[in-house]
N, C-alpha and C positions, 0 to 999 in steps of 0.2 A: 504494500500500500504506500504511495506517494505523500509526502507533506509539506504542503505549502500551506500560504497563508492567505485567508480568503477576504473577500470585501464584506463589509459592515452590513450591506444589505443581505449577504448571504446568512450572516451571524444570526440577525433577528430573524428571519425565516426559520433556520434550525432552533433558534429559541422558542420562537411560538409553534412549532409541530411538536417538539421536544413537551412541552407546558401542555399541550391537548391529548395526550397520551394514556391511557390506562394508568402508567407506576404513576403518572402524576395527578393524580384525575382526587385526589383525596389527600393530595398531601400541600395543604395549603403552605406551611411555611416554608418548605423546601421550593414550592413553586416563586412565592414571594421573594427569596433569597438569591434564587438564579434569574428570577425577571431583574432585578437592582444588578448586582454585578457585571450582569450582560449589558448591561443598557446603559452601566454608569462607564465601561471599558471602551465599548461602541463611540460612545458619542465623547473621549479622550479625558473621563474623567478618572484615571484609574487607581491615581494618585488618593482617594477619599477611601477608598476601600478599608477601611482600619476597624476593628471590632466595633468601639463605638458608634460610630457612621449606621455600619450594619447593625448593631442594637436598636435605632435611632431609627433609622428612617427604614431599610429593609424590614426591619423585624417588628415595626411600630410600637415600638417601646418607650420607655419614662426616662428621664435623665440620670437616674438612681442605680449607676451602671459603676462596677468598677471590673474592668478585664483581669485584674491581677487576682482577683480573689471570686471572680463569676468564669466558670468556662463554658457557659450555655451558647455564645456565639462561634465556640468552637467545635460543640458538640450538633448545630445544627449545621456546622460544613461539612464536618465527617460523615452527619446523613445525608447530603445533598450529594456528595460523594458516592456513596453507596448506591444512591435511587438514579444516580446517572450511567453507571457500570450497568445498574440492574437492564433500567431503560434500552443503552447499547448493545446487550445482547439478548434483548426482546424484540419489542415494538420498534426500535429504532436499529436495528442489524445492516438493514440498507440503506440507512443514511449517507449522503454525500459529504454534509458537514457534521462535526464531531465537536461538543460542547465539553473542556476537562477542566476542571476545577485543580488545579496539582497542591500535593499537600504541601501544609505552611505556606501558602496564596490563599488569598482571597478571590487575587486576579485570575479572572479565563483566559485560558488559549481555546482558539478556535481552528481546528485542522481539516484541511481537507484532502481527502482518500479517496483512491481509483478502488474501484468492487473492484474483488476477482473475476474471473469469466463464469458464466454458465457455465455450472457441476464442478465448481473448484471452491472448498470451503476451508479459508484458511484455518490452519490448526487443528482439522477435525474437527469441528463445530466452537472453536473459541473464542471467544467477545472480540467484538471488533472494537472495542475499548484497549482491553486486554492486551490487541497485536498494535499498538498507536507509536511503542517503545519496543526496541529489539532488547531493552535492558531489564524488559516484565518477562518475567515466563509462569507459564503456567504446565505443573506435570500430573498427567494423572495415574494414577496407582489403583491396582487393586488390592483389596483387606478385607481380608477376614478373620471376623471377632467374633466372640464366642456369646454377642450380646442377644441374635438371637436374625442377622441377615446380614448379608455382605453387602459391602458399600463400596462405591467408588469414592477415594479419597483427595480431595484439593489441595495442592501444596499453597499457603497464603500468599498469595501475588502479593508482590512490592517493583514500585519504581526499579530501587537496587538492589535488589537480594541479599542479605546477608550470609556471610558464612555460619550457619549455627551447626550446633553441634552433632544437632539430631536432625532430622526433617521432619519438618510440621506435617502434622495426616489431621483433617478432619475430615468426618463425618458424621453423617445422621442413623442415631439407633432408636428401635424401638423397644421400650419396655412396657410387656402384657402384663395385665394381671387381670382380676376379676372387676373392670374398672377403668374404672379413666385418673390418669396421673392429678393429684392436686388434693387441698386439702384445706381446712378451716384461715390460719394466718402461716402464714414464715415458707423457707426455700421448703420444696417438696423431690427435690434430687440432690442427692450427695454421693459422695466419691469417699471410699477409706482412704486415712492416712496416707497408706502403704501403695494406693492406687489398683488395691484389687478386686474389687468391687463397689457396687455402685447401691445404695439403698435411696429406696423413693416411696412417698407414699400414695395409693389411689383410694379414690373413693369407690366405693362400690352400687351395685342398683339399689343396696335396702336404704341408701344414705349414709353410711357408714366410711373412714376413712380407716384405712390398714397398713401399715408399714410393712415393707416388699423389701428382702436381698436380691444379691443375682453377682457371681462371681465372673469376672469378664473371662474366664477360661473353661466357664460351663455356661448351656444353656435352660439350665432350671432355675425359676424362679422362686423364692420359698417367702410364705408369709409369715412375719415374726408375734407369735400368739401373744395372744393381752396386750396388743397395740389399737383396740378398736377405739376411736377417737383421738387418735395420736395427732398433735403438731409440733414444728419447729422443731426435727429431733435433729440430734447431734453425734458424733464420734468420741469413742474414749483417744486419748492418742494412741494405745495401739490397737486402736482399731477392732477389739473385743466385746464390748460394751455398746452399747447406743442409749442416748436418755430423749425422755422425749416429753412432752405435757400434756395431761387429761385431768376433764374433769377435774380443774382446780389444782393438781396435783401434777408433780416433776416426779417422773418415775425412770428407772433404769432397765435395759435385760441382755441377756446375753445375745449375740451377734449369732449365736447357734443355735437359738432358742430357749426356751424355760419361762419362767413362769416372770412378769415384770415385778421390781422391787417399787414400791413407793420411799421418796426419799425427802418431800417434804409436802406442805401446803404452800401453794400458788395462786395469786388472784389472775388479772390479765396479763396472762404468761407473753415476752417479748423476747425469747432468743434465751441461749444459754450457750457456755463451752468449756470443753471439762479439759482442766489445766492439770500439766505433769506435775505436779505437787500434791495431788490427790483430792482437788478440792472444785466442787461444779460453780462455775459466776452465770449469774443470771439474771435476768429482768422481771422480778416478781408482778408489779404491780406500777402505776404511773407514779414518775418519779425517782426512783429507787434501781441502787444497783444491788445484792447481794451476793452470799458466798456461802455454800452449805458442805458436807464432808461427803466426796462421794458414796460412802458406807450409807448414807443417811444421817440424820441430825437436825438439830434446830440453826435454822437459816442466822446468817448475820448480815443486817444491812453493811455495805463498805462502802455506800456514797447518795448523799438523797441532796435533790437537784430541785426538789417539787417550789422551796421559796423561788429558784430563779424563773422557774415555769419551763422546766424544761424535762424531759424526758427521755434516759438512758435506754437504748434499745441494740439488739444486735451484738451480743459484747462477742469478744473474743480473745483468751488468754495470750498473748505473746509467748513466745520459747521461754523457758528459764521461773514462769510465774511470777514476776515482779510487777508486771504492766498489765492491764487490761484496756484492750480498745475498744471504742463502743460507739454510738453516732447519738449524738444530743440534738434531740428532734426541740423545736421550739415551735411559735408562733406561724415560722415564715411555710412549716411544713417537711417533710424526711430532707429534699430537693435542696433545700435551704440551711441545711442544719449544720454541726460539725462535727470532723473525727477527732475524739479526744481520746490520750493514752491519760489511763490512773493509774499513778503510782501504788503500790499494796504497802509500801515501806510507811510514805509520806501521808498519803493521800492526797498532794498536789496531783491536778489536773494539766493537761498541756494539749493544747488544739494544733493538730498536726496536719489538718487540712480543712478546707473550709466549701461550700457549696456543692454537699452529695451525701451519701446514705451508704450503709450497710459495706464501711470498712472495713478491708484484711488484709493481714500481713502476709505474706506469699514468703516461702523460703527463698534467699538469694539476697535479701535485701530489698523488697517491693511493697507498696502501702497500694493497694487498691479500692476504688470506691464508684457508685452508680452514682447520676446525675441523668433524668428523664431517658432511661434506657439506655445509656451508653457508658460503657467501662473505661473510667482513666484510670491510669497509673503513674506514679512516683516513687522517687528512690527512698528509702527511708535506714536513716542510722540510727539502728534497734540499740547500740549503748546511750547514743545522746537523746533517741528519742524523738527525731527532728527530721523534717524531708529535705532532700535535699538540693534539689530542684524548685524551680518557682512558677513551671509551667507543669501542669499535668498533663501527659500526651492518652487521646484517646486511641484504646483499642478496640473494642467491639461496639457497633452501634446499635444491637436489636436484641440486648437480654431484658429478656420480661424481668418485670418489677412493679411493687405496690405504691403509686403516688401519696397515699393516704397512709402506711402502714412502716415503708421504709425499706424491706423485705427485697432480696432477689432474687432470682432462681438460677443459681452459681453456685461453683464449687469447685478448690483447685487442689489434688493431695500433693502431698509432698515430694510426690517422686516428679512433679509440674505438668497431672494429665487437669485437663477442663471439662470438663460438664456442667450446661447450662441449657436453659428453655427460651426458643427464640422469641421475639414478640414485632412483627412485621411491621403492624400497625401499630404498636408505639403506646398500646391502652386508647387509641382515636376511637370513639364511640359515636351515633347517632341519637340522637335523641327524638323518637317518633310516637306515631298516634299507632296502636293496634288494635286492631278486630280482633273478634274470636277463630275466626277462618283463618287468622297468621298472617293478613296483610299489613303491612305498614306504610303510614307515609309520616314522611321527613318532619320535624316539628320544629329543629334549629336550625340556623342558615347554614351553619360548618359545624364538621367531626370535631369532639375535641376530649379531652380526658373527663368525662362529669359523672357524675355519683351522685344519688341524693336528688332525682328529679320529685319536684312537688309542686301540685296542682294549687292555685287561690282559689277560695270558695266560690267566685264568681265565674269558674272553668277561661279565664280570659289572660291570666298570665299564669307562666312558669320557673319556677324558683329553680337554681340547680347549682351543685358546687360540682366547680372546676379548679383543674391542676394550669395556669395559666402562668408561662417560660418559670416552671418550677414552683411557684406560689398559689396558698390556697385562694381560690378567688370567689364571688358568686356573682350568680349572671340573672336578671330577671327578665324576662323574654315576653310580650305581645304578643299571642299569634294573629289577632287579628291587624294588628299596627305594621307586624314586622319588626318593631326593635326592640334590639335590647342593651338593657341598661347593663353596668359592671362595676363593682366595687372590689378592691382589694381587703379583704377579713381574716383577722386571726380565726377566727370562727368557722370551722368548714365542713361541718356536721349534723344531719340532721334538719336543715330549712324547714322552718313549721310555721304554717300563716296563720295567723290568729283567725276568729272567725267573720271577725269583720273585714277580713284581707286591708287593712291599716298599716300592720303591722308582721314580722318576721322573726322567729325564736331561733339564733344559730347557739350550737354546739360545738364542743371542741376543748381542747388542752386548759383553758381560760374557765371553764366552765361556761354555763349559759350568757349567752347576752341577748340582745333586742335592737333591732333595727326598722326606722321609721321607711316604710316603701315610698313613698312620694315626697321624701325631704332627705336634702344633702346630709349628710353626715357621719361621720364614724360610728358602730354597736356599741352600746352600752350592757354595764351589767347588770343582769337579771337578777343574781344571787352572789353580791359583792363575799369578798372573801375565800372562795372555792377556791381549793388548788388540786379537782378532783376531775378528770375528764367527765363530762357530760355531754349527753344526747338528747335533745328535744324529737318525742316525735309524735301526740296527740294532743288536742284540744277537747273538752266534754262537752257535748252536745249545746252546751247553752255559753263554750265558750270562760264562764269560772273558773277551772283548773287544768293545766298541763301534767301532762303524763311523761316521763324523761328515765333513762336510764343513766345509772355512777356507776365509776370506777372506785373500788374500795380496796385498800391493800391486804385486808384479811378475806374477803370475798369475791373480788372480783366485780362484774356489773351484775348491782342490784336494780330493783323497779320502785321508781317512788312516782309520789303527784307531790304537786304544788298550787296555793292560788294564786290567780292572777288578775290583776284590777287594771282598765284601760283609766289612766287619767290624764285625760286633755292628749298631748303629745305624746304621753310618756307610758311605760308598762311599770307596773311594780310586785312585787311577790309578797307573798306573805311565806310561814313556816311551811320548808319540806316537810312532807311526810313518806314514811317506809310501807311501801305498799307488800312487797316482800324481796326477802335477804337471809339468800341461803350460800351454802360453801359452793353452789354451781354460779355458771352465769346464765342472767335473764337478762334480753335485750327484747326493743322494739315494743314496750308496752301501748295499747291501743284501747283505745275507749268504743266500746259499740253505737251507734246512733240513739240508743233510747236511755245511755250511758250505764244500765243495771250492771256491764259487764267490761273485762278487761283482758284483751288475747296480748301473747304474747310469746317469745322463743327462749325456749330452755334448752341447755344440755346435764339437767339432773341427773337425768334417768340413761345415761352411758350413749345418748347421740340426740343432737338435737332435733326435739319437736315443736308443735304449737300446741299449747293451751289454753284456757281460757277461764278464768277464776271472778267470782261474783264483783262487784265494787261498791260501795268495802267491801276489801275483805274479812269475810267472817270465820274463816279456818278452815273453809270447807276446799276438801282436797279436788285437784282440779280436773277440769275435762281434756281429756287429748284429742286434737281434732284432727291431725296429722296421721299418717300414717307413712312408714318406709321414709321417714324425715322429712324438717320445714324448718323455715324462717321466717320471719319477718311477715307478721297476719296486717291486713289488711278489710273493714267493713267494707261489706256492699251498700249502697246508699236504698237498695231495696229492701233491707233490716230481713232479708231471707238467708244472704250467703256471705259466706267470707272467704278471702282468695290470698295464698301466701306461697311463698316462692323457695321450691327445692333447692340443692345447693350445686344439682345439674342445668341451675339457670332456667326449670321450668315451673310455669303455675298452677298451683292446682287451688280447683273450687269443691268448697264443701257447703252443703245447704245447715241449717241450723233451725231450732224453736227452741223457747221457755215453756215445760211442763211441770205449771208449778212452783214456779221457783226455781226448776232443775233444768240446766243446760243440756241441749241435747244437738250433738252433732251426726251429721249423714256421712255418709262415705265418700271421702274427695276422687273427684276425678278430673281430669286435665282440664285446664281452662281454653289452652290453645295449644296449637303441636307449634308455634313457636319457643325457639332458646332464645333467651336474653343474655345479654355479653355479660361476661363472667367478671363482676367486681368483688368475687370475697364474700366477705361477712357485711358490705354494705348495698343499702337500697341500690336497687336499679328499676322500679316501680312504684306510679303509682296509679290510685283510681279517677277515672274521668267521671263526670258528672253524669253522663250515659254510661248504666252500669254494662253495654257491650262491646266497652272501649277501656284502654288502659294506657298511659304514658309509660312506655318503657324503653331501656337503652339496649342499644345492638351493636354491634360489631361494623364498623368501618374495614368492609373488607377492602384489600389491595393485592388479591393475587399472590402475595408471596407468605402465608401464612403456614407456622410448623403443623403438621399432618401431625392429628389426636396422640400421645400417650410416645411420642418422639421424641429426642433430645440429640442436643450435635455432643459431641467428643471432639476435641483438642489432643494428640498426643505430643507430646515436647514441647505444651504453652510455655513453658516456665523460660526456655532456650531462646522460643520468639520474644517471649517479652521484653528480656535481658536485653536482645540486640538492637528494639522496637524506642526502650527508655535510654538506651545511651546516646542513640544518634541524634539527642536534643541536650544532652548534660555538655 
């Protein structure tokens, strides 16, 4: 292929075929970001190009930018990057012009290439990206692994290849089990130590999730008993052991099976990691770090952060047990947070990287950390403590991760193999109208990361939290006007309109606050004082009392109400009260239309269901309406049925009557053969005011999505990365 350089009208021609393309068809900011570069190089502006510039006016952002300690405008060229590789060896293979972003540019080059003849396909089908450089090569291998299907293996294209040690092999495996890969909160694949297997957990049809081994030099899968309702589990260092949390409760069992050990009480369990000193650290509960004996024992807090409002999650022991790293999730959201090492000598804390989530030390010398789905890295000096680099260089730009949670679906052992779960789309969701037939249509203008859609009483606006360039935001949207309005909120939990739709109940780290819908200004708080995560999510029928779930460090989330007084502008509370508070967690309390009753989601009873208990409560033990697992109940405004969502992202309807006093539920059956996009443990529905319609979110597809219950393998990351972080030190 030939390289010359082409005229400026040809540029913008490959720019806007390039921009009307399927891979671009949904990817708004990558489009935004090559329309600006293109058009600002074109017309000889090329010189502007500098992050800010593109924070600024590409990316339409605030001035409140600092490049040295924000890598979000470097983490949306690394994806622009990727969607233009992807682009050139799809929909765009026969292009004449060739759009490359080269890394460390901001600026394009624009090339242009003579096709080969009819029936000559360079490379054997290779990107025409790919062949641009005689200095890229691309080799393919085959491998066979014992994961359960042979793959053809990519060596990682680079400009200039390094000499490493080993050669990079990735592929994609799949791992079966009675289920589909995923699980309540935290990473759901992991690698031993040692690199010899891989444990993950799936959920199963009854609703149930189970922790799965599978030795990479056999192809049986084995399920580890007494893990049913397992999250966030973890490795001993050698690899013998795995702990995991249920049910309140951090338990341990052997890697060969036997029966699990309980090792302590846990409220909203955040990660753990069991350090060569004999000793598990963990994230019991909001605020707090801990530290229990892995025999078992009584937990000892080692760090409480709850004055600053901040929230320890994700730890992880360093070599040697001295340090723990951890990511201190705040106000601004995981995206925003920092990775801090604690000392266990001192107890001095020290921030060792700053804008991303879910930090690890990598043997070799490496700190790594997420930031909206893409992996950077930095050198880090494990005696002093300290990175050593000032730039984090991105290496993968598509591993699935929780915006709201922090969590990634990663994992590197120590011999530097990778395993991780891709995420195409980035968490880009839809926010639509659906029938019960599984039609939908569009309800927001653009895909974006939202959670928490909720209807106003009057069905004419929609409340929704969003992950917007890393921060928690919320968006109030017209559907009849078309716009919508945007605030930036600590708050990003929960949206609950009062019944006069006036007013907006957000939740979040801060605890409750309230915000006025049609006047400027910052959320106030609802329940000064709180340093307790809260969740707003019902109003009682006449509007007097909110329904909210807390985060308690001996319990977990319990279910309370509160009153509530509209005055003039303002919301004001009166005394919580404990609707109930037990060693499980209860999320999603709900008031029924005629408010006698209150549904809500348990995992009591060994997986979570829905029940529904009188209000008040009078002790009488509750009704399960659920069956084979639920979440998150929902009234019908028909005061017949109530609809709540499995944690396969489907809904199911159950009819209902009062006989007497006694709650009586019907047998649930599906609402729609729709799936709703998979957000966790948080809303992605709600009810429209036509009870045969429902607000809920879907998946922003893009074509390049990981196929069900699959994950990529990395063999000799540790060798690429090494060569990947020096070529910037």
């Amino acid at each position: 292929m030939a390289i010359v350089s082409v005229d400026p009208a040809a540029a913008l021609e490959a720019l806007e075929k390039t921009l009307s393309s399927s891979t671009f068809e949904s990817a708004a900011r990558s489009s935004a970001l090559l329309r600006f570069v293109v058009e600002e190089t074109v017309n000889g502006r090329a010189d502007r190009l500098k992050e800010y510039t593109l924070w600024r006016e590409a990316l339409g952002r605030g001035e409140d930018f600092d490049p040295r300690t924000d890598p979000i405008v470097r983490a949306e060229a690394s994806r622009l990057r990727s969607r233009l590789e992807r682009y050139y060896a799809t929909d765009g293979r026969t292009d004449s012009v060739v759009i490359v972003l080269p890394k460390g540019s901001y600026v394009p080059q624009f090339e242009s290439r003579v096709l080969p003849a009819a029936g000559f396909e360079s490379g054997g089908g290779m990107s025409p990206l790919a062949s641009l450089s005689s200095r890229r090569q691309i080799a393919w291998v085959a491998l066979g692994i014992a994961l359960g299907a042979a793959a053809m293996a990519l060596w990682r294209p680079q400009r200039t290849p390094p000499l490493l040690d080993h050669p990079v092999i990735r592929f994609e495996a799949e791992l079966s089990a009675n289920g589909s890969i995923g699980s309540e909160v935290g990473t759901d694949v992991l690698i031993s130590p040692d690199g010899s297997r891989v444990l993950f957990a799936s959920l199963g049809s009854d609703g149930v999730t189970r922790l799965y081994t599978r030795r990479l030099d056999q192809a049986a899968v084995a399920e580890l008993p007494g893990t049913e309702g397992a999250r966030s589990a973890f490795f001993s260092p050698d690899g013998q052991w795995v702990g995991f949390g249920v049910s309140g409760t951090l338990r341990k069992t052997a890697i060969g099976g036997g029966s699990p050990v309980v090792l302590c009480q846990v409220g909203n369990f955040l990660g753990a990691s069991w350090g060569d000193d004999g000793n598990i650290y963990f994230a019991p509960s909001f605020g707090t770090l801990a530290r229990v004996p892995s025999s078992s024992g009584t937990p000892t807090v080692i760090a409480d952060l709850r004055r600053e409002s901040l929230d320890p999650r994700w730890p992880q022991v360093l070599p040697g047990s001295k340090f723990v790293l951890f990511t201190a999730v705040g106000p601004e959201g995981p995206n925003g947070a920092t990775i801090q090492a604690l000392s266990l000598a001192t107890g001095k804390r020290t921030i060792v990287a700053r804008g991303g989530t879910f930090g690890r030390y990598l043997d070799g010398g490496f700190l790594t950390y997420v930031n909206q789905g893409t992996l950077f890295a930095l050198p880090l000096n494990l005696e002093r403590i300290a990175t050593i680099a000032a730039t984090p260089v991105p290496i993968i730009d598509d591993v699935m991760s929780s915006a709201a949670f922090g969590f990634a679906q990663i994992d590197v052992s120590r011999t530097g193999t990778l395993v991780y779960r891709r995420s195409a789309a980035r968490g880009q969701l839809i926010a639509a109208t659906i029938d019960r037939s599984g039609g939908a249509e569009p309800l927001l203008p653009t895909p974006a990361p939202y959670t928490f859609p909720s209807l106003a009483p009057d069905g004419q606006r929609i409340a929704v939290s969003v992950v917007e360039n890393g921060a928690p935001a919320l968006w109030i949207h017209g559907p009849q006007s078309n716009r919508t309005a945007w605030a930036a909120v600590a708050a990003e939990y929960g949206p609950t309109w009062t019944r006069d739709g006036r007013f907006l109940v957000l939740g979040g780290i801060g605890g409750l606050q309230w915000l006025r819908v049609d006047a400027a200004g910052a959320p106030q708080r609802l329940l000064p004082g709180s340093t307790h995560v809260q969740v707003p999510w019902s109003f009682s029928p006449d509007g007097s009392r909110l329904a909210f779930h807390e985060s308690r460090p001996a319990t977990g989330f319990d279910l309370w109400t509160v009153p509530v007084h509209v005055n003039g502008s303002r919301l004001t509370a009166g005394e919580p009260e404990l609707f109930l508070g037990t060693a499980a967690l209860e999320t999603y309390p709900t008031f029924s239309p005629d408010g006698h009753w209150i549904a809500y989601g348990s995992g009591a009873y060994g997986k979570w269901e829905v029940y529904v208990r009188p209000f008040p409560n009078n002790g009488a033990p509750p009704v399960q309406v659920s069956r084979g697992g639920g979440r998150i109940p929902r009234w019908l405004p028909n005061r017949r049925e109530l609809v709540y969502r499995t944690d396969d992202q489907r809904l199911m309807l159950a009819a209902y009557e009062a006989r007497d006093g006694v709650f009586v539920a019907g047998e649930p059956h599906a609402w729609s053969s729709r799936q709703l996009a998979d957000t966790g443990v948080l809303s992605n529905f709600d009810i429209a005011r036509d009870p045969s319609r429902i607000i809920g979110l879907i998946p922003a597809r893009n074509g390049d999505e990981q196929r069900p219950n699959h994950v990529t393998v990395e063999l000799n990351f540790a060798d690429d990365l090494r060569q990947r972080v020096a070529r910037v030190r």
